[in-house]
PAZAPA-4460 file (N, C-alpha, C; in steps of 0.05 Angstrom, whole numbers, plus 32768, in hexadecimal, padded with zeros to 4 digits):
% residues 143
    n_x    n_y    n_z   ca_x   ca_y   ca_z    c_x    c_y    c_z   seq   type   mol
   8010   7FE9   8000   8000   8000   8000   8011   8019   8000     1      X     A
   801D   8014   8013   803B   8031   800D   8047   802F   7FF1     2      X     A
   804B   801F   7FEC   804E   8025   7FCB   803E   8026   7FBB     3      X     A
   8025   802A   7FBC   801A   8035   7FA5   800F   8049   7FB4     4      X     A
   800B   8052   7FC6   8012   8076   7FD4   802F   8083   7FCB     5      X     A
   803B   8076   7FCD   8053   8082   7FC8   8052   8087   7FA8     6      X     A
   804C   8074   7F96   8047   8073   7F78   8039   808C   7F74     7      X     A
   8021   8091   7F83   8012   809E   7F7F   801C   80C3   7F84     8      X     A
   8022   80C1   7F95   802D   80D7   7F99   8049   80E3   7F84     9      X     A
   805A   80D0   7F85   806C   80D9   7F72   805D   80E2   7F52    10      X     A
   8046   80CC   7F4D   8034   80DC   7F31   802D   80F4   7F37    11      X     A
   8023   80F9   7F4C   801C   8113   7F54   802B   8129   7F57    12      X     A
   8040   8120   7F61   805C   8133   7F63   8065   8138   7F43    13      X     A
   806E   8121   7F35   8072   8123   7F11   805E   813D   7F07    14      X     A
   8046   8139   7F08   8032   814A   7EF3   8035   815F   7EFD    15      X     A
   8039   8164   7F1B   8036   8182   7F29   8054   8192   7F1A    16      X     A
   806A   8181   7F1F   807F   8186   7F15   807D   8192   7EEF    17      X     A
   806D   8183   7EED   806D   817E   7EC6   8060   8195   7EC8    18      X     A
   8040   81A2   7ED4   8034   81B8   7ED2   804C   81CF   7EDE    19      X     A
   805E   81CB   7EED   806E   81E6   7EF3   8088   81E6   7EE1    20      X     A
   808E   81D3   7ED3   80A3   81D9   7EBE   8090   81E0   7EAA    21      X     A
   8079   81D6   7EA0   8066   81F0   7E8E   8066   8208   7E92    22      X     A
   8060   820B   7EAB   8061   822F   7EB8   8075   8236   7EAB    23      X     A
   808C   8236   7EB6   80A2   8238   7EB4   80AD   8242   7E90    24      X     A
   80A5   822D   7E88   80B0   8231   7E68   8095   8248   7E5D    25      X     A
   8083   8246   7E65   8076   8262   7E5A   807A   827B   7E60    26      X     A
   8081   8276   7E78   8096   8294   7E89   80B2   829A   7E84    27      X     A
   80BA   8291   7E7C   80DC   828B   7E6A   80CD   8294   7E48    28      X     A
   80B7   8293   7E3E   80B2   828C   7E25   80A5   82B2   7E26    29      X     A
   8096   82B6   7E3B   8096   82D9   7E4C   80A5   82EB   7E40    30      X     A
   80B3   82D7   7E56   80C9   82F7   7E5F   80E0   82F8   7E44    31      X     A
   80DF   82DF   7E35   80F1   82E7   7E1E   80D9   82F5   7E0C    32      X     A
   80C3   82EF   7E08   80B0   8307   7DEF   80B7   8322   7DF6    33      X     A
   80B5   8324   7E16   80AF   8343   7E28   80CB   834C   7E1E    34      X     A
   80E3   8339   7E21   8105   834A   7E20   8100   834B   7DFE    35      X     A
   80FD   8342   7DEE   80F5   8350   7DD0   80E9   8366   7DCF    36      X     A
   80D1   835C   7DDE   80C5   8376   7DD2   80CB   8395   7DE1    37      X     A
   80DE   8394   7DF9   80E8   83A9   7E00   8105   83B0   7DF5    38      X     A
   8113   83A0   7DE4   812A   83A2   7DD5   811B   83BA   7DC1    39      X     A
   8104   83B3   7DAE   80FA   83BB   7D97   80F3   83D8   7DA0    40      X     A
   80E2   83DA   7DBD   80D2   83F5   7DC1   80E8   8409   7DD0    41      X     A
   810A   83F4   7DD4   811D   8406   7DDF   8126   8416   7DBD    42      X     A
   812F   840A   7DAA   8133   8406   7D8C   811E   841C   7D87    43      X     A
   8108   8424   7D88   80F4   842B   7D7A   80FD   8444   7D91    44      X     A
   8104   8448   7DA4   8104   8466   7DB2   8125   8468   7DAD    45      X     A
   8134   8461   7DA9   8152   846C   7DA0   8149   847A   7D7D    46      X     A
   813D   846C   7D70   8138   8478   7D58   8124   8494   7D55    47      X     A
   8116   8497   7D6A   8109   84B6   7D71   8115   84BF   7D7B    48      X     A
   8124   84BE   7D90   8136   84CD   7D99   814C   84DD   7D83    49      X     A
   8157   84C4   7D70   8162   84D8   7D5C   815B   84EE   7D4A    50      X     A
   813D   84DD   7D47   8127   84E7   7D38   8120   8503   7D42    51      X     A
   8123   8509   7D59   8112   8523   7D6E   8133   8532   7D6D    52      X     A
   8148   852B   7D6D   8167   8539   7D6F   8167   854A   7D5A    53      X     A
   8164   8539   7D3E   816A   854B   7D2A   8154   8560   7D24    54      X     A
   8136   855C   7D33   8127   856A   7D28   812B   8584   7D37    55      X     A
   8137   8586   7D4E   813C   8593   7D64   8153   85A6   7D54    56      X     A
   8169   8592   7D4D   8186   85A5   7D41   8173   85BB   7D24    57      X     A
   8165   85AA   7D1F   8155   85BE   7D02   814B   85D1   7D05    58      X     A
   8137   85D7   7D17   812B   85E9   7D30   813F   85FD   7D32    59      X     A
   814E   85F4   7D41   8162   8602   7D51   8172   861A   7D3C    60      X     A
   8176   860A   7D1F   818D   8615   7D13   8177   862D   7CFE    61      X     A
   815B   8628   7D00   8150   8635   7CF2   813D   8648   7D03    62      X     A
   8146   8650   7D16   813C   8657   7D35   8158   8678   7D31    63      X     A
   816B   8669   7D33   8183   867B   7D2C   8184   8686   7D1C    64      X     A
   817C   8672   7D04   8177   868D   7CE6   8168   869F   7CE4    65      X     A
   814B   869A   7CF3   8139   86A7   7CF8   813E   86C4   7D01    66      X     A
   814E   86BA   7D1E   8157   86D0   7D2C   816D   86E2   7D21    67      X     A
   817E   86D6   7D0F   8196   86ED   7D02   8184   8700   7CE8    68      X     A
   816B   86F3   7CDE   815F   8700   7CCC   8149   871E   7CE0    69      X     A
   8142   870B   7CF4   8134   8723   7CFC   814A   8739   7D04    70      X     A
   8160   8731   7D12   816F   874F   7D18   817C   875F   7D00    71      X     A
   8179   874F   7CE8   817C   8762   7CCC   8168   876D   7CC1    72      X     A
   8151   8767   7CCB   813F   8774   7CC3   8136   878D   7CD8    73      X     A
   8143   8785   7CF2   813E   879C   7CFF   8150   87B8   7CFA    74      X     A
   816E   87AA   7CF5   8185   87C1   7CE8   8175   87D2   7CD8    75      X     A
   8164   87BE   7CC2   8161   87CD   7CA8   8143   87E4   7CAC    76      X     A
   8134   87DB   7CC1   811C   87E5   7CCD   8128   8801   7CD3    77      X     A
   8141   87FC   7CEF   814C   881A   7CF8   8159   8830   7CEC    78      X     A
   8165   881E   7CCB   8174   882E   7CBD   815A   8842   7CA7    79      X     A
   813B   882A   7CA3   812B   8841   7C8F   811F   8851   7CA7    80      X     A
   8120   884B   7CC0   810F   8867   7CD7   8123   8875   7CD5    81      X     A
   8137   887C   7CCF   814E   888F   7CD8   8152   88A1   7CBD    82      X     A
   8148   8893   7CA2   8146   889D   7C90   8136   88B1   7C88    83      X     A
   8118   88A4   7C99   80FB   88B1   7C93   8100   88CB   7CA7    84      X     A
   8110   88C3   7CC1   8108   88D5   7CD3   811D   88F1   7CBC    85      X     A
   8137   88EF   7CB4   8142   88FE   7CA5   8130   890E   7C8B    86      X     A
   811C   88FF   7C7B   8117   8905   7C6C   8101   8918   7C7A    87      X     A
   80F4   8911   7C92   80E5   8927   7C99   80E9   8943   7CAB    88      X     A
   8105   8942   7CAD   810A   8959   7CB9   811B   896B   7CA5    89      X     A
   811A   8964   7C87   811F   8972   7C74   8112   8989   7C74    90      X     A
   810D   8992   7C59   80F7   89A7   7C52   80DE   899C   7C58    91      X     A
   80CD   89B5   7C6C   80AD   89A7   7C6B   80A1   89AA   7C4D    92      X     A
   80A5   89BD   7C3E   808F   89C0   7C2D   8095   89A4   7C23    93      X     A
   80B1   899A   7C1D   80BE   8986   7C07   80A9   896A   7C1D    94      X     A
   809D   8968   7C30   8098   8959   7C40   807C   8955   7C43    95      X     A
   806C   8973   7C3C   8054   8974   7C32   8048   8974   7C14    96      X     A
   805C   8971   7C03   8058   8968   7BE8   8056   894D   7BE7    97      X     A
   806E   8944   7BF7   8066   8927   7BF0   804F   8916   7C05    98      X     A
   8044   8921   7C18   802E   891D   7C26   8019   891E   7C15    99      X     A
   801A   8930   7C09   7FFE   893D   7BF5   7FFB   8928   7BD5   100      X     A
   8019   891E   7BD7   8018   8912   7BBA   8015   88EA   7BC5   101      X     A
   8013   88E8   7BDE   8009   88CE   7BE4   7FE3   88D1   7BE8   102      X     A
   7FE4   88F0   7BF0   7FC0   88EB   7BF9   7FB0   88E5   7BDA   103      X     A
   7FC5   88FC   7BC8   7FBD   88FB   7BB0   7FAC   88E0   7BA1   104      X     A
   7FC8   88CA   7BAA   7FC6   88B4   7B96   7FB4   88AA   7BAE   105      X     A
   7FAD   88A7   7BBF   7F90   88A5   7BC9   7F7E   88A6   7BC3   106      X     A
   7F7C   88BC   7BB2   7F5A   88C6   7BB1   7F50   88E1   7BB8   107      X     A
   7F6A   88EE   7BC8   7F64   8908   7BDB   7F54   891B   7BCA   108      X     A
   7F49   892B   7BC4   7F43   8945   7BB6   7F4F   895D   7BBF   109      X     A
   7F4F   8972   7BB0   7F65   898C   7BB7   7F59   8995   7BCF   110      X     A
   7F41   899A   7BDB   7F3D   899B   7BF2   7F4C   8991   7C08   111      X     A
   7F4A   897D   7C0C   7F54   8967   7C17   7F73   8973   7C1B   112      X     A
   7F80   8975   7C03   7F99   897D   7C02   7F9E   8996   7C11   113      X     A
   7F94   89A0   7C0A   7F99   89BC   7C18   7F95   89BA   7C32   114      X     A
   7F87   89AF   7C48   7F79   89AC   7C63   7F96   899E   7C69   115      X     A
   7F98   8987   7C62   7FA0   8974   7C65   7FC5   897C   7C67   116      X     A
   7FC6   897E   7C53   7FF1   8982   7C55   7FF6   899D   7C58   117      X     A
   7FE6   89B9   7C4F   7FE3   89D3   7C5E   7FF9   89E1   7C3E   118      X     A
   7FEE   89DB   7C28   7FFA   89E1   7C12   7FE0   89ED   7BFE   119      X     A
   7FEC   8A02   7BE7   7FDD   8A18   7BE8   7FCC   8A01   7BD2   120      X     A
   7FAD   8A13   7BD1   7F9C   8A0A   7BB9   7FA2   8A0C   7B9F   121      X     A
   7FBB   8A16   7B96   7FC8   8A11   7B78   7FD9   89F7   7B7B   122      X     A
   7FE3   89EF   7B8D   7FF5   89DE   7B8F   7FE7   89C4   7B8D   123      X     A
   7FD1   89C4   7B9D   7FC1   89B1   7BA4   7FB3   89AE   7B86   124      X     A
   7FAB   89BF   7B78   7F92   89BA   7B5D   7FAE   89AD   7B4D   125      X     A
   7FCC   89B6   7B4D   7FDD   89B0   7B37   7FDF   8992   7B41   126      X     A
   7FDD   898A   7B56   7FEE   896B   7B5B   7FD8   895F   7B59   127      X     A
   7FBF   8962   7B57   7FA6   8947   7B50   7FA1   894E   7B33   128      X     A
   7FA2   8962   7B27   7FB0   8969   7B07   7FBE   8955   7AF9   129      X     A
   7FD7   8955   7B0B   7FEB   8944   7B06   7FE8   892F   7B03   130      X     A
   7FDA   891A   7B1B   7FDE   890E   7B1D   7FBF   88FD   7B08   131      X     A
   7FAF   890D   7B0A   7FA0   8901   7AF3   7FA9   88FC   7ADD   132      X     A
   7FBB   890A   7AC8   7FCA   890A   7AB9   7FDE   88EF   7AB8   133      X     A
   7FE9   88EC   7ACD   7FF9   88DE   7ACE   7FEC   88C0   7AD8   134      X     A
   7FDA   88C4   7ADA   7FCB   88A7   7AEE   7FCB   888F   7ACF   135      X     A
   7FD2   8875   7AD4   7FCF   885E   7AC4   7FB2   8860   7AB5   136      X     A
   7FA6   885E   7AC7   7F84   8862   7AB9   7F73   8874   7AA9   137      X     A
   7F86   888C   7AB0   7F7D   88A6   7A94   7F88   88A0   7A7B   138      X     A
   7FA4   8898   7A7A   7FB1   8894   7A70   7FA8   887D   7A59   139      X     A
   7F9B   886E   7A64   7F8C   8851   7A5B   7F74   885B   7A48   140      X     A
   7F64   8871   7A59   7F4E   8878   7A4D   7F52   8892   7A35   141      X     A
   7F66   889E   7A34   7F6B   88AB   7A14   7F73   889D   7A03   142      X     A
   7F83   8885   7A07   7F88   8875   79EF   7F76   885C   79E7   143      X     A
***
């Protein structure tokens, strides 16, 4: 009777054993899918990382261009205010002609002119004169 208790038990011991070397090899069969697939998703973030470096150095270097263009455009900003401010502390009249000859190509009428840049009513009837004369669209309509 002790031996086939004993038989018995060693079967029992065998299959328990057989079911934990199954465990075993599916947990070994785990942790090697899991160490792949964290090889791949390590692989897959070294390649963004390069991916995010260079986009960063691109950025960066066109970040700088950016900025050397704006301070040439600011040179060139302070050099036409320094011009304009020169051109207007010239002669006023020479300053109210050409005031009068922008309202002109406006639309202004000699009224207008006169109120407006403080230049006499001959001056004012000669420069919308003029400038009718001279306008693309009269020009169009005599020929």
């Amino acid at each position: 009777m002790q031996i086939i208790k004993s038989g018995f038990l060693l079967a029992e011991n065998i299959g328990l054993i057989n079911i934990l070397l199954l465990v075993l090899v599916l947990l070994s069969v785990i942790v090697v899918a899991l160490y792949f697939k964290q090889q791949r998703a390590e692989k897959k973030s070294q390649l963004l990382e390069i991916a995010l470096r260079k986009e960063i150095q691109a950025m960066s270097g066109s970040t700088i261009g950016m900025g050397k263009r704006i301070v040439d455009i600011e040179a060139k900003l302070e050099q036409s205010l320094e011009k304009q401010l020169e051109l207007e502390q010239r002669d006023p009249d020479e300053v109210a002609y050409s005031q009068a000859a922008r309202l002109v190509e406006m639309g202004a009428n000699v009224d207008d002119l006169v109120h407006s840049c403080g230049i006499g009513r001959p001056e004012a009837e000669l420069m919308t004169l003029m400038h009718k004369e001279l306008s693309p669209r009269h020009s169009l309509k005599k020929h």
